[in-house]
PLY file of the C-alpha trace (Angstrom):
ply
format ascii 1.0
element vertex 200
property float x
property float y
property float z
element edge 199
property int vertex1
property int vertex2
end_header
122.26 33.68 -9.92
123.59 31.65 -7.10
123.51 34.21 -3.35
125.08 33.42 -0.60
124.30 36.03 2.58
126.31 36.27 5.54
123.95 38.24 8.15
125.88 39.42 11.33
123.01 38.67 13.77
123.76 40.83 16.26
124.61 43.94 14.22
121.06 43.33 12.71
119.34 42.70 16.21
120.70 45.95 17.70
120.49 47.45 14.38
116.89 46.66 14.00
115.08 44.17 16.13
115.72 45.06 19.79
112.89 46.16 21.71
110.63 45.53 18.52
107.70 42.87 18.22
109.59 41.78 14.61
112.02 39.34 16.49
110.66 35.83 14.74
112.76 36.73 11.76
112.23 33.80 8.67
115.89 34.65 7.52
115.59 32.89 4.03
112.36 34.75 3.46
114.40 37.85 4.19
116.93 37.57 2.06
115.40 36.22 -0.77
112.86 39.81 -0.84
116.50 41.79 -0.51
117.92 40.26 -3.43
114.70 38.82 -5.53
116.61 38.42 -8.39
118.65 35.47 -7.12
117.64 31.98 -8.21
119.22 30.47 -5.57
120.14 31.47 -1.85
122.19 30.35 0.90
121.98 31.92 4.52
124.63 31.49 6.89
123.69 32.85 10.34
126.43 34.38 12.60
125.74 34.95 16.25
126.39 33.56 19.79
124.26 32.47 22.67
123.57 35.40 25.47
123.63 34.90 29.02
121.56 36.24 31.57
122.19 39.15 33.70
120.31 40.52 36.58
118.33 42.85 33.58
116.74 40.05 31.53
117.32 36.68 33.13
114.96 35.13 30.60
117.08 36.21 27.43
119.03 32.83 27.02
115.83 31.19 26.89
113.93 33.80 24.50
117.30 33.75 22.51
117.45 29.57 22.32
113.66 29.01 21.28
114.49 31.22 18.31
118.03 29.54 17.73
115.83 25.69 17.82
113.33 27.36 15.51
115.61 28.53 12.53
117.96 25.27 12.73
115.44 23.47 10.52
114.89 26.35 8.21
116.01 24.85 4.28
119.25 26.97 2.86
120.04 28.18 6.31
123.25 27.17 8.26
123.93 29.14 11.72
128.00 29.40 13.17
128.50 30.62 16.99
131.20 32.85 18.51
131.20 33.38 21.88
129.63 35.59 24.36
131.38 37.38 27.41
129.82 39.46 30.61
132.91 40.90 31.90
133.83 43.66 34.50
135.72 47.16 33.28
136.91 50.42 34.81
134.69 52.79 32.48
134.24 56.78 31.85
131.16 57.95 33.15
128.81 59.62 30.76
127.89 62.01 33.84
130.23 62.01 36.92
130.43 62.03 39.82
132.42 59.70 39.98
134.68 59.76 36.70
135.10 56.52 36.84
133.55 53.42 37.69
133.34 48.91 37.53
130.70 48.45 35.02
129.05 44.83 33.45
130.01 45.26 29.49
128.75 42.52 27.27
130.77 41.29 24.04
130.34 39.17 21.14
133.27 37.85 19.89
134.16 35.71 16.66
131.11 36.55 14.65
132.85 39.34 12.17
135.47 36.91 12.18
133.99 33.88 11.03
131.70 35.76 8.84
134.76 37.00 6.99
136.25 33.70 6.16
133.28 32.23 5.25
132.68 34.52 2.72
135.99 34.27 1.30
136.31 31.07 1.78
133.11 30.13 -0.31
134.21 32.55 -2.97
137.31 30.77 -3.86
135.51 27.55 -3.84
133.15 29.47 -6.49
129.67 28.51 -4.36
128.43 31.85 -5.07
127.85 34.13 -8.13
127.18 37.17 -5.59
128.06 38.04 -1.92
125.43 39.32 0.19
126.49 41.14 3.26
123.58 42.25 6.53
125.69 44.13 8.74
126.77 47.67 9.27
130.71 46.23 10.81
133.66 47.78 8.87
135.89 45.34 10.01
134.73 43.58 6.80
136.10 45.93 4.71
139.09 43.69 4.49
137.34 40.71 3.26
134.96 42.46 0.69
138.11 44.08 -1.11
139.11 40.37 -1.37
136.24 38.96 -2.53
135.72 42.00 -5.26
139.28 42.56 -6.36
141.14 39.31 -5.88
137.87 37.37 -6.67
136.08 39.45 -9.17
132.74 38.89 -7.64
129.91 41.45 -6.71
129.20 42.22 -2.81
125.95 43.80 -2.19
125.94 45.03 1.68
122.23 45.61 3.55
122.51 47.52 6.11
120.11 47.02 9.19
117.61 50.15 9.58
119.40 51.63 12.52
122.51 51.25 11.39
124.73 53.31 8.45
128.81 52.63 7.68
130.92 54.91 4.87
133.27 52.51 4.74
130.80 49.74 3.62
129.11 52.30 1.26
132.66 53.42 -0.31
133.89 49.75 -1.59
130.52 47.36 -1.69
129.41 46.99 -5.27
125.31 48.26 -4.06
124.48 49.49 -0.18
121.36 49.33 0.62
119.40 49.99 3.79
116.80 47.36 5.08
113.08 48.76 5.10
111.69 48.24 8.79
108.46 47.20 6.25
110.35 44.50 4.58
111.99 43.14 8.22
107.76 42.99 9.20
106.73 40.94 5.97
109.38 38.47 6.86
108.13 36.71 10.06
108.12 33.34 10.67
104.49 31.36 11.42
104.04 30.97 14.96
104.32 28.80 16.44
106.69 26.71 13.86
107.62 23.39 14.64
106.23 23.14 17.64
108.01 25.88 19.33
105.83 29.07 19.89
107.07 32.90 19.61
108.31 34.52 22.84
105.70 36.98 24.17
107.81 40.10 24.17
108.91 38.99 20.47
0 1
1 2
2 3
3 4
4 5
5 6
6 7
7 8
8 9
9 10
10 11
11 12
12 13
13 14
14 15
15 16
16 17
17 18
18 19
19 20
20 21
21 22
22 23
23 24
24 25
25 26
26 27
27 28
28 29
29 30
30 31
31 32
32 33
33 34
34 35
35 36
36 37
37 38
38 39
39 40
40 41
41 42
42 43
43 44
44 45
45 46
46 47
47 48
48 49
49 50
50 51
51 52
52 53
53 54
54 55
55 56
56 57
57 58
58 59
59 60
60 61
61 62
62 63
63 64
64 65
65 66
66 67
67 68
68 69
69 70
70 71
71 72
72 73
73 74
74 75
75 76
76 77
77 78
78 79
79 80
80 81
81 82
82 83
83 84
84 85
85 86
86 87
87 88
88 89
89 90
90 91
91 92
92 93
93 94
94 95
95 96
96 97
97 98
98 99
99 100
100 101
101 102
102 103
103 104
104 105
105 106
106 107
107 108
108 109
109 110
110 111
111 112
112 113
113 114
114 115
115 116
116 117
117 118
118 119
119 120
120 121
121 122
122 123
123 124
124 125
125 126
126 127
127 128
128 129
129 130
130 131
131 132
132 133
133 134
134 135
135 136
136 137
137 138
138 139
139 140
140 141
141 142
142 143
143 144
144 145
145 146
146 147
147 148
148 149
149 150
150 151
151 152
152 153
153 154
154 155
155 156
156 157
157 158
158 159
159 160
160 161
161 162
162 163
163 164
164 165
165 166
166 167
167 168
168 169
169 170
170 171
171 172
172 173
173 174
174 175
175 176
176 177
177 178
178 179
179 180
180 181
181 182
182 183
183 184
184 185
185 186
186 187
187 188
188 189
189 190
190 191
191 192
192 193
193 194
194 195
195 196
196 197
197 198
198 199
């Protein structure tokens, strides 16, 4: 059986990996333990480089020696939206005041792009099953596609933190990623050359 998974990287890093030494994710090695009866798997990687802020001015960096790391990786092809740090008039969790300018980051293009490729790849018949890591119900869209219109199984992981109904109600399996199996999946350090990030 021929897998192709479509991991929303930062639904799974927020869902799972921030502020956790289990960063130095082998992606391959993850998927093929989610789905072990696969013969074959493809990973495409969706995310988009961070920028610094006055928080963590060493993210970019932490962020681009994992990036050069997985690029060689076999079966593993990565695709980049964009990333903005932009100012907004917000609610206040706890005024005074009610309002105020806050820094709000945002990913953008990832859900996207991770949407057409996986319907894009099912028409060309590349896969035999769709494998879905993320918890984002804007694919809901794209799933019904590839399962109705397509007549091919999606199996959606969901990262530990994370839980969607709407992903639950229409995949063909949900399943929720065991912290355990994110920990057996870690890539050798250093790899390549390039060593592990200290807080990673």
């Amino acid at each position: 059986m021929r897998a192709f998974f479509y991991i929303d990287g930062f639904n799974l890093y927020y869902g799972g990996l921030q502020g956790k030494d289990r960063k130095w994710l082998d992606l391959p090695k993850l998927c093929g333990k989610l789905l072990p009866e696969a013969t074959e798997v493809k990973v495409k990687y969706f995310t988009a480089r961070v920028r610094a802020d006055s928080g963590d001015k060493g993210a970019p960096q932490r962020q681009d020696v994992y990036l050069r790391a997985i690029s060689n990786l076999p079966n593993l092809e990565i695709f980049y939206g964009k990333f903005y740090r932009n100012q907004k008039f917000q609610k206040l969790v706890t005024p005074p005041p009610k309002r105020a300018w806050v820094w709000v980051n945002e990913e953008k293009g990832s859900d996207v792009n991770l949407a057409v490729q996986a319907v894009h790849d099912g028409h060309r018949k590349l896969y035999d099953a769709c494998c879905i890591v993320s918890a984002d119900s804007d694919l809901v869209p794209a799933i019904k596609i590839v399962q109705d219109d397509l007549a091919l199984p999606v199996h959606v992981f969901v990262p530990p933190l994370r839980r969607s109904v709407e992903l639950l109600n229409i995949s063909t399996t949900y399943r929720k990623i065991r912290v355990s199996t994110i920990e057996a999946c870690q890539l050798p350090d250093p790899l390549n050359g390039l060593t592990k990030p200290p807080s990673w």
